[in-house]
C-alpha positions in Angstrom: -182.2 167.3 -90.9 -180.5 170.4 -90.1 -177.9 171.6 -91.9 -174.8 174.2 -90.0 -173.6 177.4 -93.0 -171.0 179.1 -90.9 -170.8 182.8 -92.2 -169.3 186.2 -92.2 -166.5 188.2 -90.6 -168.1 187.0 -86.6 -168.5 183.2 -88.1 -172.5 182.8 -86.6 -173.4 178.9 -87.0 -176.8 179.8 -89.2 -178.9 176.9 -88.7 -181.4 175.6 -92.3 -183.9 173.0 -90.5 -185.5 170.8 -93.5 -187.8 167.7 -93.7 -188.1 164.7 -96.4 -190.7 167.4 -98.0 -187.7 169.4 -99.4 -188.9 172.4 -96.8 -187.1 174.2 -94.9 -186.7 177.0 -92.6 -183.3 179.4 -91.8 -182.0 180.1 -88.0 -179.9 183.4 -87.8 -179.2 184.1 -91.3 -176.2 186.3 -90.5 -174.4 187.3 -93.8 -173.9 185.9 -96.8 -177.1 185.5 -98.3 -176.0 184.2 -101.3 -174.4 181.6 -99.9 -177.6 180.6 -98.0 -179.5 180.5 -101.7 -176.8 178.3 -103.0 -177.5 175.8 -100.9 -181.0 175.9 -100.8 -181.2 175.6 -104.9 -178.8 172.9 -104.4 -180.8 170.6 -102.3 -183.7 171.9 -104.0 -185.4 173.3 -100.4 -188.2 175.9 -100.4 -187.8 178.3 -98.0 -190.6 178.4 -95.5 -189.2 180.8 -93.2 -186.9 183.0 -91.2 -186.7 182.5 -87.4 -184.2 184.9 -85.7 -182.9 184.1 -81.9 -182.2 187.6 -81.7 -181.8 190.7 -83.1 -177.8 191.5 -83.4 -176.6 192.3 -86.3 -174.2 189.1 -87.2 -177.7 186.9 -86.7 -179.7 189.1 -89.3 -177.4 190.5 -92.3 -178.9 188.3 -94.9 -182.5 188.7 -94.2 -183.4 191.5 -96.6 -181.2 189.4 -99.2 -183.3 186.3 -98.6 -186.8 188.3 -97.8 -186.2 189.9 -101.4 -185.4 186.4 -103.0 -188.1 184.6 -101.1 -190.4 186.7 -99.6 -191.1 184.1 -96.5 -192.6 185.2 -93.2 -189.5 186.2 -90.9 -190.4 185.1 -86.9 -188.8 186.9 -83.2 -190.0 187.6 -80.4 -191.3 191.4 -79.8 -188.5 191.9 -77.7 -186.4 192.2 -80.5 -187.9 194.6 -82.6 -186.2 197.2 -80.8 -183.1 195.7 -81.2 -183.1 195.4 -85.0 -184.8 198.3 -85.6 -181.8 200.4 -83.6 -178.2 200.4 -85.0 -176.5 201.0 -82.1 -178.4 198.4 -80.0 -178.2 195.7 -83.2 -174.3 196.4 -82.7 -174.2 197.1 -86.6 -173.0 200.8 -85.7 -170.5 199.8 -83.2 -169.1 197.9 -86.8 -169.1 200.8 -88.6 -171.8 200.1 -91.3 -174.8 200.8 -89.2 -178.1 199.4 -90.9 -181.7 197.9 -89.1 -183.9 195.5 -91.3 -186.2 196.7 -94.4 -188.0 193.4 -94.4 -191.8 193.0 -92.1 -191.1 190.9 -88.9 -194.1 188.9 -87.3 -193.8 188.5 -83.7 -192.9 184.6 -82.5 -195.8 183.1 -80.5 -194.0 180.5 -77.9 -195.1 177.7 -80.1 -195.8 177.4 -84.1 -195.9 174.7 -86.9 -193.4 175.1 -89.5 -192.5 173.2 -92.3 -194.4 170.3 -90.5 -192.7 171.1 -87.6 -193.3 172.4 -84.4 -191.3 175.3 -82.8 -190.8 176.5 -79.5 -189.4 179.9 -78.1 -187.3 180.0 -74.9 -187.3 183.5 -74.2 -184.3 183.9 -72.3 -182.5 187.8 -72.3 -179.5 188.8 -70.7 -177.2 188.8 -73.7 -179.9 191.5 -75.1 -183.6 192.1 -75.1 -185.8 189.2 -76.8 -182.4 187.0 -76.8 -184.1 182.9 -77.5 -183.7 179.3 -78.0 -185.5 177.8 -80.7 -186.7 174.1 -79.7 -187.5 171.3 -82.7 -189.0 168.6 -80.8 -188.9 166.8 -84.1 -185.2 167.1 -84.4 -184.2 167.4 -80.6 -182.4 170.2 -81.1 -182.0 173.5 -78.8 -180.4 175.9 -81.3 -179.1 178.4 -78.7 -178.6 182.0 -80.5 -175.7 183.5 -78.1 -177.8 182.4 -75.0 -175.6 179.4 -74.4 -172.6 177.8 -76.0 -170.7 175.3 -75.6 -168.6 175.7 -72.6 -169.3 179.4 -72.2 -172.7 182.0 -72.1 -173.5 185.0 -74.7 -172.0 188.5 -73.6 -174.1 190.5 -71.4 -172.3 194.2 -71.6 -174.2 195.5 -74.9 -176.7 197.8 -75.0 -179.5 196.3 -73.5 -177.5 193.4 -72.3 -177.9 192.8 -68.5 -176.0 190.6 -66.0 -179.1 189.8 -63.5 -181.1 189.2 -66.6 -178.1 186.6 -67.6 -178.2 184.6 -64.1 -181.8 184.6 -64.2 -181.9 183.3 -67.5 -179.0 180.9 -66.4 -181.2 179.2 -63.3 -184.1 178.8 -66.1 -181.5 176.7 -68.2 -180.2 175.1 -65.2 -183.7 173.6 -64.6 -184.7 172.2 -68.0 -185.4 168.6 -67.3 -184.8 167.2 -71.0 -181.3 167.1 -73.0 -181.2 167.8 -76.3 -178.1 168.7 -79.2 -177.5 172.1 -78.6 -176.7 174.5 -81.3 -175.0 177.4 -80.7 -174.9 180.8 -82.4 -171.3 180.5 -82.4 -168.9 177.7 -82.0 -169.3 173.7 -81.9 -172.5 172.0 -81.0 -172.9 170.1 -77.4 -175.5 169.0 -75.7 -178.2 170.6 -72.8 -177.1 167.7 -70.5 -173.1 168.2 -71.0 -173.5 172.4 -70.4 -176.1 171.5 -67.6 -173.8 169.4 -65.8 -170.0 170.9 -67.0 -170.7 174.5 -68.2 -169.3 176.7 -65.6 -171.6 179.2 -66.0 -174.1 176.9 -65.0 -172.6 175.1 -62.3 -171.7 178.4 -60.2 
C-alpha cells in the first residue's frame, strides 16, 4: 500500500510505502514531520526507513524530525550528499532559512530489500546531482522525485541542475519498456506509459 502526505509551503507528494506487516518506509519526507508521525502511530506502522529521491530542501525537511523520533537508516544515492550537505545547492538558502541535514545518510545501492520489499534506484540527474526514481516492483510504482511529473519534467536551472543532463536523462525514460503508476514529487500521479507516450517533454 502506499499512502500520498502532501506537505509544506512547496506541497512535495511524500510517499509512506507499507505492507500487511504494519512496516513501512517514507519517500521525500519534506516538512512536517509531525504530521508524518501522526499517521504512522495511527496505522500503527514502524518506520523501517527513509529513502530520499534527492537532496532539495522541500524533499528532506523532516528527516532530522523523524531520524530523532526513529532513528531508521536514511538511503540516497552519493550523488546527493553534496546536495544536502550545501545550502545553497539544497535550495534551503535561496528560501531564506538555509540548513543541510544533522542525521547519517547511507549511500543507496541500485537495488535493496526493505520492509519485505525490494527497491530500485533510477539514477537520473538533470534536475540536480543524484536526482532518482525509486521503483517497488511489489507495488508497480515509479515514485518520480522531480525527475518526471505528470505532464511536465523537474527544473533543470539550479545549482547543479543541467539541461544536457535533463535530455539525457529524458531518452533513458523514453526507453523504459514497462509501465507502472508514477508518483511524482509534486502534483497528481499518472502513469510511465501515459508520460511516455503524451508527455511533451518526452515526445520532442
Amino acid at each position: 500500500m502506499i499512502k500520498k502526505l502532501i506537505l509544506g509551503t512547496m506541497q512535495t507528494n511524500c510517499y509512506v510505502v507499507y505492507n500487511d506487516l504494519h512496516e513501512c518506509f517514507i519517500v521525500d519526507p519534506g516538512a512536517q514531520g509531525q504530521k508524518i508521525k501522526r499517521f504512522l502511530t495511527e496505522n500503527e506502522l514502524n518506520l523501517k526507513a527513509i529513502l530520499l529521491t534527492h537532496g532539495h530542501f522541500d524533499h528532506i525537511g523532516a528527516v532530522d524530525y523523524l531520524y530523532e523520533q526513529y532513528h531508521c537508516p536514511i538511503y540516497t544515492k552519493k550523488e546527493s550528499f553534496e546536495i544536502i550537505a550545501n545550502p545553497q545547492y539544497n535550495l534551503s538558502a535561496m528560501m531564506g532559512e538555509a540548513f543541510t541535514l544533522k542525521s547519517p545518510i547511507i549511500e543507496a545501492e541500485d537495488t535493496i530489500q526493505i520492509a519485505h520489499m525490494t527497491v530500485q534506484w533510477l539514477l537520473l540527474e538533470g534536475h540536480c546531482y543524484g536526482s532518482s526514481m525509486i521503483y517497488i516492483p511489489e507495488e508497480n510504482a515509479l515514485l518520480s522525485g522531480d525527475v518526471l511529473f505528470a505532464g511536465s519534467i523537474g527544473r533543470y536551472d539550479f545549482p547543479t541542475s543541467s539541461h544536457l543532463t535533463t535530455k539525457e536523462s529524458l531518452k533513458k525514460i523514453k526507453s523504459l519498456q514497462f509501465d507502472a503508476r508514477l508518483l511524482p514529487g509534486h502534483g497528481e500521479e499518472s502513469t510511465l506509459k501515459y508520460e511516455q507516450q503524451h508527455n511533451p517533454f518526452l515526445r520532442s
